[in-house]
N, C-alpha and C positions, 0 to 999 in steps of 0.2 A: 723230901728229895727235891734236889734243885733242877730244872728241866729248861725254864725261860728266865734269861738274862739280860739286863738291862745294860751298853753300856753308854752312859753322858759323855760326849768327846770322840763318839768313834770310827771318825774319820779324821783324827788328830795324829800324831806321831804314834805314840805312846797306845793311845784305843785301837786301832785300826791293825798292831799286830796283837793286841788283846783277842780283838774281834774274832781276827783268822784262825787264833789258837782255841780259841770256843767253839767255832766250828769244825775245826777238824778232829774235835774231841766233843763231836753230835750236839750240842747244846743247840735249843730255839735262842736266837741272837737278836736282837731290837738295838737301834740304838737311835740317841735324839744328839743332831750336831747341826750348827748354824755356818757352819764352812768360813768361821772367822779365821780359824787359820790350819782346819782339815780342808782335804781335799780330793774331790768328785775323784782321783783315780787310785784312792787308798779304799775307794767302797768294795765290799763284798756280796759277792751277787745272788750270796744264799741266807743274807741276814737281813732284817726290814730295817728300814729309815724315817724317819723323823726329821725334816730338816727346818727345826726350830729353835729359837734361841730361848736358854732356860732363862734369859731373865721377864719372860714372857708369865713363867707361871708363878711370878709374885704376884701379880694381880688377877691371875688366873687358876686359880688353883685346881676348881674343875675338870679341866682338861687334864692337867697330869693326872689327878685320879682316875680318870676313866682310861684313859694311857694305858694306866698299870691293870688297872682291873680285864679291860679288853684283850689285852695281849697276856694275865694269867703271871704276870710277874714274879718269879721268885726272889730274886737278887739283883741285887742294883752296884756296877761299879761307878763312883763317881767318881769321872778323870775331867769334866768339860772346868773350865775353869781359865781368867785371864792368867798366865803365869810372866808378863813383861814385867820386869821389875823398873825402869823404868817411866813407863808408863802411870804406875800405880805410882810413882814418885808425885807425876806432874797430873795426873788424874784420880784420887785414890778414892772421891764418891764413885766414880764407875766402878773401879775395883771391888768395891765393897760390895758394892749394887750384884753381881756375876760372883763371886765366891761365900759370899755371906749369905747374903738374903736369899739370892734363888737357891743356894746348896739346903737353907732351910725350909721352903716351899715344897722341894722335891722330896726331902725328908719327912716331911708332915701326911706328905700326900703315902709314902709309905708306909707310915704307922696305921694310918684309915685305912691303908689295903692290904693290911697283912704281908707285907715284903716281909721276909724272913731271912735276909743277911743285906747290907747293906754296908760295904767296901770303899773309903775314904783315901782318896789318894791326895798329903799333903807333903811339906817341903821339908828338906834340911834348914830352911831359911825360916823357922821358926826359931832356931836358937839364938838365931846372932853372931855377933863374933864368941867363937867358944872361948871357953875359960879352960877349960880342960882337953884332950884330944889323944882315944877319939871321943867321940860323943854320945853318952846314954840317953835312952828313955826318958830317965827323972831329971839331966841335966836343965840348969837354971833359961829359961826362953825368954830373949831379949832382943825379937826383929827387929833391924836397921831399914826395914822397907814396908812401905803399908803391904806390898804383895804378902811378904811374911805375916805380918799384924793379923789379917784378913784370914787365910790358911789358920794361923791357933786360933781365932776367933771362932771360925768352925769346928775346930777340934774342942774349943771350951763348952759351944754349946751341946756337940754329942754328948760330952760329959753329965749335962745335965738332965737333955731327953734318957739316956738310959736310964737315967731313971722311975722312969714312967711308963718305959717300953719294953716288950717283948724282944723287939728286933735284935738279930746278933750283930752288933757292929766290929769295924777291925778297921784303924788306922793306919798306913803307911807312911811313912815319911821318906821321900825319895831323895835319894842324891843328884846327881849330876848323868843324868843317862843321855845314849848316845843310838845310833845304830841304825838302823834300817829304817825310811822316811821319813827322820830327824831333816827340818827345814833349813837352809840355809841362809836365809832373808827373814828368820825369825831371832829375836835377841836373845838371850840364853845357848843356843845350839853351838856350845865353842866346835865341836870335830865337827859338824857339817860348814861350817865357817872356813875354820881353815883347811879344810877338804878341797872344797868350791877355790877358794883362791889358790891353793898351791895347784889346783887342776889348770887354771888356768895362768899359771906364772905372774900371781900378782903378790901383791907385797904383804907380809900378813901382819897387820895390827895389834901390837897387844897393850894390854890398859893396864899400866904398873910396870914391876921390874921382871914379870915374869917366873918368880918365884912365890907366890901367890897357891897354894896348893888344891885340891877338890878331891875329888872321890867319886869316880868315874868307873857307871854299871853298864853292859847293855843289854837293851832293849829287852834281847830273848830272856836274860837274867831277871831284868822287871816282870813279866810277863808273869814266869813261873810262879817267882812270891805271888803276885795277884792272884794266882790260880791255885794255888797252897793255902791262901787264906780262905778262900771263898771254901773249899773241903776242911777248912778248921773249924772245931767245935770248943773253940776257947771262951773266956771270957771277955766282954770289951776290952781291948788293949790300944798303944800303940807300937809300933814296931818299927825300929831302924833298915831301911834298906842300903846296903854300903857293900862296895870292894874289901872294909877294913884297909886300905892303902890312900895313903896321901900321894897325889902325883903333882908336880908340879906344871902350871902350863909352859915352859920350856920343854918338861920332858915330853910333856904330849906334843909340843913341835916336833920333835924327835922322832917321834913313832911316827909319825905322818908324812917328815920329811926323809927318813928312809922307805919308808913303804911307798911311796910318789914320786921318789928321785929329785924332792924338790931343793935347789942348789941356794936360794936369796935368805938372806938375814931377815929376821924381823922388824920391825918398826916400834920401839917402844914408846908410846903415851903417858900423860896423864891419868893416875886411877881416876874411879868413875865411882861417883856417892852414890851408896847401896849394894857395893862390890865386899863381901867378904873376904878375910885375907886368907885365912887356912879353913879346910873341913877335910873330915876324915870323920866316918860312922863307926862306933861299936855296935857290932851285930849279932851279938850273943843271945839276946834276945828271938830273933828273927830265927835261929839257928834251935834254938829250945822250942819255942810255941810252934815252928812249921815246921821246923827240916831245913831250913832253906840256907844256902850260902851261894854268892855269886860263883859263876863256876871259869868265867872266862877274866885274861886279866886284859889290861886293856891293851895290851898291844898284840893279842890274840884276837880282842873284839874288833878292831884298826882292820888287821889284815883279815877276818871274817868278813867286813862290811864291803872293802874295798872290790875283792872275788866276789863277794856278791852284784855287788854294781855293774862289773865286766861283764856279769854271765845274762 
């Protein structure tokens, strides 16, 4: 029986409505965040904190096991992770250093302590530019970014620890999420992006011709899969998170600039190396092993977020 929960990242976007949805479905909540790009008013005041950076427990290993063992650990989501693509362009030892290594330190430290599920949250951007679409499981993975590289690199070596471990592991591969304290002065967050500028009648930048397409969940939809997988009693897998819909970023101008009254043209750019051109998830998968299908579509999720923000 799972009772204490670990989540890495949760006071990040994506953790922090993890967080809440644990507690408000009783779970002991723990989580370790270095507020790189969480933040002190996404905390929740019924869950413990940790404000440490996981790439501390590369050469520390001790402490996370005493971590897990002190707080009684049963499951660990790991969301903490650099996801700037970007960044891992022009810096990808750090990158590596924060998704590789510490993701394996933390995983070690749970084999020695008996963690009994252990929930991987990695990228669409292990594939690459697809060949086929949408995108399976077994489809061929060929990252255009060390951020991607780094992400299957973690996913190679799960492969390998289950073999030697008890632990129930369950991979995710996420799309393009959006929603509820998604950052806007963070890279990736396109709807918080262009939320923020058309709020404030500025001109909204896009990299390419705009037809470029993604595959856009929100947040609450992430949330759920996470919490489907954690009550799954499957076998190690990995599992596609997806709309199953290709939108393009025009049309998501669209949704945005109806729902905001926003009147200005875009500004189109130059694409940006490490920018893939189309995604779209097959979620058939996700759909058989959990139950799970996104249930909002994104211009349901738009004007969810928007009423939300107001209220």
């Amino acid at each position: 029986m799972i009772k204490n929960i670990l989540v890495t990242g949760g006071l990040g976007f994506i953790g922090s409505n993890l967080v809440d949805f644990l507690i408000n479905e009783d779970y002991n909540v723990f989580v370790i965040d270095n507020l790189s790009t969480g933040l002190e008013t996404n905390l929740n005041e019924k869950a413990s904190y940790l404000k440490r950076d996981i790439v501390d427990f590369i050469d520390d290993a001790d402490s996370i096991k005493r971590y897990l063992l002190d707080n009684k650990i049963d499951a660990v989501f790991h969301l903490a992770a650099s996801a700037d693509i970007f960044l891992s362009i022009n810096y990808p030892e750090k990158v590596y250093k924060i998704n590789l290594n510490a993701s394996i330190a933390i995983l070690n430290a749970c084999k020695e302590t008996q963690v009994k599920k252990f929930i991987f949250s990695s990228t669409s951007a292990v594939y690459g530019e697809p060949r086929i679409l949408p995108v399976k499981e077994d489809a061929f993975t060929n990252p255009i970014s060390p951020y991607g590289l780094s992400k299957l690199a973690f996913e190679q070596y799960l492969d390998f620890f289950a073999l030697n471990s008890s632990i129930d592991f369950l991979t995710f591969r996420f799309p393009n999420v959006y929603g509820f304290r998604q950052r806007s002065d963070l890279e990736g967050g396109v709807v918080a992006i262009f939320e923020e500028a058309m709020k404030k009648n500025q001109q909204i930048k896009i990299f390419g011709d705009g037809n470029q397409t993604r595959d856009w969940v929100d947040v609450s939809d992430i949330v759920n899969a996470l919490y489907l997988g954690m009550l799954s009693e499957n076998e190690p897998e990995i599992i596609n998170l997806g709309s199953s819909k290709q939108t393009s970023l025009l049309m998501l101008f669209k949704h945005l600039s109806d729902e905001l009254h926003y009147k200005q043209d875009p500004l189109f750019l130059d694409s940006r190396e490490g920018d893939i051109k189309h995604m779209v998830m097959d979620t058939e998968r996700a759909l058989k092993s959990i139950n799970w299908k996104a249930k909002l579509t994104l211009e349901e999720g738009i004007k969810k977020l928007i009423k939300k923000e107001k209220n």
